[in-house]
N, C-alpha and C positions, 0 to 999 in steps of 0.2 A: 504494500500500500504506500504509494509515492503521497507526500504532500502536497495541496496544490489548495487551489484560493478555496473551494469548495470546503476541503478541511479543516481549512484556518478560521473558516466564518461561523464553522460548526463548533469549535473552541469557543470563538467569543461567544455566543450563544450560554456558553456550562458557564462560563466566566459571568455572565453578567446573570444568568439564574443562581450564581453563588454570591453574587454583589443583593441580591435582592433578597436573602434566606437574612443574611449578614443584618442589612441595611433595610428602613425606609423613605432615602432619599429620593430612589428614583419614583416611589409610588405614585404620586401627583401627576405624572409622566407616561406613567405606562399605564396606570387605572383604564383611564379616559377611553384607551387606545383597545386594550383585551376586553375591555366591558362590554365592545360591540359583539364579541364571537364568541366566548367565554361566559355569558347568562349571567351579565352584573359582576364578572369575576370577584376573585378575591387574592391576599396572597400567598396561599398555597397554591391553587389557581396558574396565576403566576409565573410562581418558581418553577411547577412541574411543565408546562407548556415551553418557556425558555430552553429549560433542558432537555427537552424532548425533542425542541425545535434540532437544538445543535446534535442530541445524537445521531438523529436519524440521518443527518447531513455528514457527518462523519462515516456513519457505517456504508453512507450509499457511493465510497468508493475502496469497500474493501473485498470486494468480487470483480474481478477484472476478465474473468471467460466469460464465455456463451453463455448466457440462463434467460428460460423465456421469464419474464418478468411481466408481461402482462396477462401468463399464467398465474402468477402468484398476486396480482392483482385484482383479478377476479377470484381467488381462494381469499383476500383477504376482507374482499367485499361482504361475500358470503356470509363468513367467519365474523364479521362485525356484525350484520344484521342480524345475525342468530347469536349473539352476545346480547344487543338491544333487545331483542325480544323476549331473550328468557332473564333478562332483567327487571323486565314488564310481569312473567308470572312469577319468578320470585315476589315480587310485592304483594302479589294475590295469595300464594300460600302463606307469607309471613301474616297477613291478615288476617286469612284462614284460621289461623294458630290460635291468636290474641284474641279473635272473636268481633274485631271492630270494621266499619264499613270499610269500602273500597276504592270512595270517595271522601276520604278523610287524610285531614294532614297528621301524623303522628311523632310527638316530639317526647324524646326521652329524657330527662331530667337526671340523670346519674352520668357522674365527668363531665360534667356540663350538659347544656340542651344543643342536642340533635334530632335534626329531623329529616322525614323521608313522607314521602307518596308517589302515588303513581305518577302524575305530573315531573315530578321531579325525586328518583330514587335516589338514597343514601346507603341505602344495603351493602352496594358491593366496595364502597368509599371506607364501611366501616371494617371490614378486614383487613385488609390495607394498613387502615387506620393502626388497626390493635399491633401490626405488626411492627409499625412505624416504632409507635411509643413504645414497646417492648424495644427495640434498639436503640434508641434515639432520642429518648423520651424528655430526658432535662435539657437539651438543646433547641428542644421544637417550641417555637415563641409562643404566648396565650394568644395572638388574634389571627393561629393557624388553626384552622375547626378539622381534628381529624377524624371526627364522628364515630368516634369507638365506644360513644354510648350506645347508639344501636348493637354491638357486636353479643352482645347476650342474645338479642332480639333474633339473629341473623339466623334463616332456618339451614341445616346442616347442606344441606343440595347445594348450599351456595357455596360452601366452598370446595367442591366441584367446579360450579360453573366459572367461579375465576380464574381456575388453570386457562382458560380459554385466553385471557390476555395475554400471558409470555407468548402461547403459539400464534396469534393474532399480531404480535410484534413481530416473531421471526417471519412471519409471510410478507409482514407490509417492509423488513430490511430487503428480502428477496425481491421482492415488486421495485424497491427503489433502485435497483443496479442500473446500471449502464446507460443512462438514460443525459438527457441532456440537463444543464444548471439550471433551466426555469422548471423544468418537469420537477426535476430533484428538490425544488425550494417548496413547489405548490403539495405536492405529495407528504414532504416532510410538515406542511401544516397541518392539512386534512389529518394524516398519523395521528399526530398529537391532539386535534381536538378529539376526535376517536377516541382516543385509548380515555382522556381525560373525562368523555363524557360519561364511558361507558360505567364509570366508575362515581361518577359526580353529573346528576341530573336524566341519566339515562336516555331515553329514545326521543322524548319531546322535549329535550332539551336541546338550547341553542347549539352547545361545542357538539353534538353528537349529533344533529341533524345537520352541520357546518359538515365536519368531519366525513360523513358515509355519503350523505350528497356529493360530497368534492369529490371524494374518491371516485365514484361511478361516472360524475364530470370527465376524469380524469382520462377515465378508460374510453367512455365514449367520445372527447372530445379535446384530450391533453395535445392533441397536435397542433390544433390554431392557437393555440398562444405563443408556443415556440416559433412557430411559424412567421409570427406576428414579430415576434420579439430579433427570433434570430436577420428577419428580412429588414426591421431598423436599423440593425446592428451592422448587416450584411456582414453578418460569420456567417461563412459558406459552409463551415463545418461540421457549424449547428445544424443548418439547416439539411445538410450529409444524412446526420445521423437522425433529426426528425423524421426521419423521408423510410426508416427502419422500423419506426412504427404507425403501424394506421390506424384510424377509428375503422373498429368491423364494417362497417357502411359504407367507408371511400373506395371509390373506383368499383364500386357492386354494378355498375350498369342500371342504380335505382332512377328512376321518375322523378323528377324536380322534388313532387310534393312527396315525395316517398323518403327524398330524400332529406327535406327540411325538416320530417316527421323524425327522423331518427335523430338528424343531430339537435332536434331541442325535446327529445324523449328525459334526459335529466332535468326539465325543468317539472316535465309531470311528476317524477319521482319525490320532487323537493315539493309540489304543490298537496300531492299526497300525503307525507309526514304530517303538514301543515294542518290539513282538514284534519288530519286521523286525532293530530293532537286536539283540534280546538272543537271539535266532535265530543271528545273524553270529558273535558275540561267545562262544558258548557251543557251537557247532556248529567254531571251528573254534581251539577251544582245546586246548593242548596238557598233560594233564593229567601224566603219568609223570615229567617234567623238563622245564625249559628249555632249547630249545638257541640255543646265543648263537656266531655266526659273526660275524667281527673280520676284516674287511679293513687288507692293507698294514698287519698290523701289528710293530710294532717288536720286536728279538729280547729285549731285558732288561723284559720288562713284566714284574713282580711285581703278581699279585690280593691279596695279604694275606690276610683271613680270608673270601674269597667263595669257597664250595668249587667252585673249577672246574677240570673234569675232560674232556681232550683226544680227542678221539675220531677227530682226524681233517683231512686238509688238501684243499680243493677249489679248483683255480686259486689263486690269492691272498689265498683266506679260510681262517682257522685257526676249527676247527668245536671247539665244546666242548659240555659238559651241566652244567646246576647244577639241584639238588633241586630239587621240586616246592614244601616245604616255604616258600623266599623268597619271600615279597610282591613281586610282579610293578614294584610303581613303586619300593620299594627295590633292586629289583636296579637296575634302570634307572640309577637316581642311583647306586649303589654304582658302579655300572661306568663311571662316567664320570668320576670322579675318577683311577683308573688310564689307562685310554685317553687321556686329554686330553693332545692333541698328538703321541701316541705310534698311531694310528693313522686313515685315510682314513675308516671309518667299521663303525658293528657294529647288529646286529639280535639281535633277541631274541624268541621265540615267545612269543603271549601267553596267559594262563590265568586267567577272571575270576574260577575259584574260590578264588584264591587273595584275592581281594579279600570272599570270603563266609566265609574257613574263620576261626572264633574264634582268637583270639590268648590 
C-alpha cells in the first residue's frame, strides 16, 4: 500500500475525529454542518462519522488486484437493508417483552436517560455502548450519550444481529477498491452514515436513509459525477478508469424513457423510505393526549408545572395523560428531570403533529 493524497486525507480525517473526542472547539463548526445528515447530530455522532470518514479512505487503497467491487457493493447494499430492517423488528420484540405499545417512545432512567422507538432505535447503539464503557469508560466525556441504559433492555437476538456490522464493513472496504477519488470520497460517506445509522436512529433515520440511498445512488448512478468531475478537471485518467465501471442501464440499447426511468429509479427508492417512515410516524400517533406510563416509580415524585393527570395503575406502571398541546421532545426532556433516579423507566406516546403545529 503506497501513500498517496487519498491516504493522507484519510489520516487527517482520524486526526481531526481525535481533535474532536479531545476538544470542543471545533463544535460550533462542525455542529451546523453534520446536523444536516446526521438527524440533529451530536458529538459522538461526530467523532464516529470523522473517523469512519478517514478509515474507509485509507482502506480503499489497500487492494491493488482485480476485485469486482461492484459485487461487493451490491452485497453490501443488501446486507444494510437487512441490518435496517431487523432493527425495525428488534424494536417490536423488545416491546413485545416489556409489554408497552409500539408506538411509544421509551426512555430508560438507569446510567442516565436513554431512549429508543421505532422512529428512531437505540437498541443496537446500546451494545456498543456497554462495550465502549467497559473499555473506555473514565475517558468517554458526560455529553457523549452511549445508551447503555437500554443494554438490560436489549433482547438476546440482538446481539446476533450486530455481528452483521463488522461483515457489513468488510463488504463496503471490498466495494470501495479500485475505484476512482470522487467514487472513493462519496462511498466512504454513504459507509459511514450506514454503519452510524444503523446503530443510532435506525431505518427512518436521516444518517441511515443518507447512507443506503447513497449507496444504491452509487451503484446505479456513481458514474456521472466522476464523469462530471473528472471532465472539469480533464484527468483523462479518471475518466480511463470511470469508463471500467457502468450503471447496469448504460449502453443497454434502452428507450429514452426507459432509460430516464432507471437512472432516476434511486430517487423512488429514497421517496419510498420517506413515505414508509412518515406513514409509521403519522399512522400511529396519538393525537387527543399523551399518555406517559412510569414504571417502579417513587411515591414523592413532584411534576411541577407538567400538567399530568393520573388515570390509572397497570402492574407497576402509574398511567397518566398530559395535553396534546406539549411539544413531544419537551415533554420528553421535561420528564426527565423529575424521574431521574426516582424511577426504572417511563414511555410516552408519540405525536408528530405536535412537531408541525405553529408555536
Amino acid at each position: 500500500m503506497k501513500v498517496n493524497k487519498t491516504i493522507l486525507v484519510g489520516f487527517l480525517f482520524i486526526i481531526f475525529a481525535g481533535v474532536l473526542f479531545a476538544t470542543n472547539i471545533f463544535n460550533p463548526i462542525v455542529r451546523p454542518i453534520t446536523h444536516l445528515f446526521l438527524m440533529g447530530s451530536s458529538k459522538g455522532k461526530d467523532i464516529l462519522f470523522f473517523g469512519l470518514m478517514g478509515l474507509f479512505l485509507i482502506l480503499s487503497q489497500v487492494i491493488n488486484k482485480e476485485i469486482d467491487n461492484t459485487k461487493y457493493l451490491k452485497i453490501s447494499i443488501a446486507l444494510g437493508s437487512i441490518l435496517l430492517t431487523l432493527g425495525i423488528i428488534l424494536e417490536l420484540i423488545f416491546r413485545m417483552q416489556l409489554g408497552i405499545g409500539w408506538n411509544t417512545i421509551f426512555a430508560s432512567m438507569t446510567h442516565g436517560m436513554s431512549s429508543t422507538s421505532i422512529l428512531h432505535t437505540h437498541l443496537l447503539k446500546s451494545i456498543l455502548g456497554e462495550v465502549l464503557v467497559n473499555i473506555m469508560g473514565p475517558f468517554i466525556q458526560s455529553d457523549i450519550n452511549t445508551g447503555v441504559g437500554l443494554y438490560t433492555y436489549v433482547p438476546d437476538v440482538a446481539k446476533l444481529v450486530i455481528l452483521l456490522i463488522p461483515i457489513l464493513f468488510v463488504t463496503l472496504v471490498l466495494a470501495i477498491q479500485n475505484r476512482t477519488w470522487p467514487t472513493n470520497f462519496l462511498i466512504a460517506l454513504c459507509s459511514s452514515c450506514l454503519l452510524i445509522g444503523a446503530i443510532d436512529g435506525g431505518i427512518f433515520g436521516i444518517p441511515a436513509t443518507v447512507g443506503i440511498t447513497g449507496l444504491y445512488y452509487i451503484y446505479r448512478n456513481g458514474y456521472y459525477p466522476t464523469y462530471v468531475i473528472g471532465t472539469l478537471l480533464k484527468d483523462k485518467s479518471m475518466l480511463d478508469k470511470n469508463e471500467e465501471i457502468q450503471p447496469p442501464y448504460r449502453n443497454a440499447g434502452l428507450s429514452e424513457r426507459r432509460y430516464l426511468f432507471n437512472r432516476f429509479l434511486w430517487a423512488f427508492f429514497v421517496a419510498a423510505i420517506i413515505i414508509m417512515g412518515f406513514t409509521v410516524a403519522f399512522a400511529g400517533a396519538e393525537t387527543d393526549h399523551y399518555t406517559v406510563e412510569i414504571a417502579d416509580m417513587d411515591d414523592n415524585i413532584t411534576f411541577g408545572e407538567i400538567p399530568m393527570e393520573k388515570i390509572g395503575q397497570k402492574n407497576d406502571r402509574t398511567i397518566y395523560h398530559v395535553t396534546s398541546q406539549y411539544n413531544e421532545m419537551e415533554l420528553l426532556n421535561d420528564l426527565k428531570v423529575p424521574l431521574n433516579n426516582s424511577c426504572e423507566y417511563y414511555t410516552v406516546s408519540w405525536n408528530i403533529y405536535s412537531y408541525l403545529r405553529l408555536q
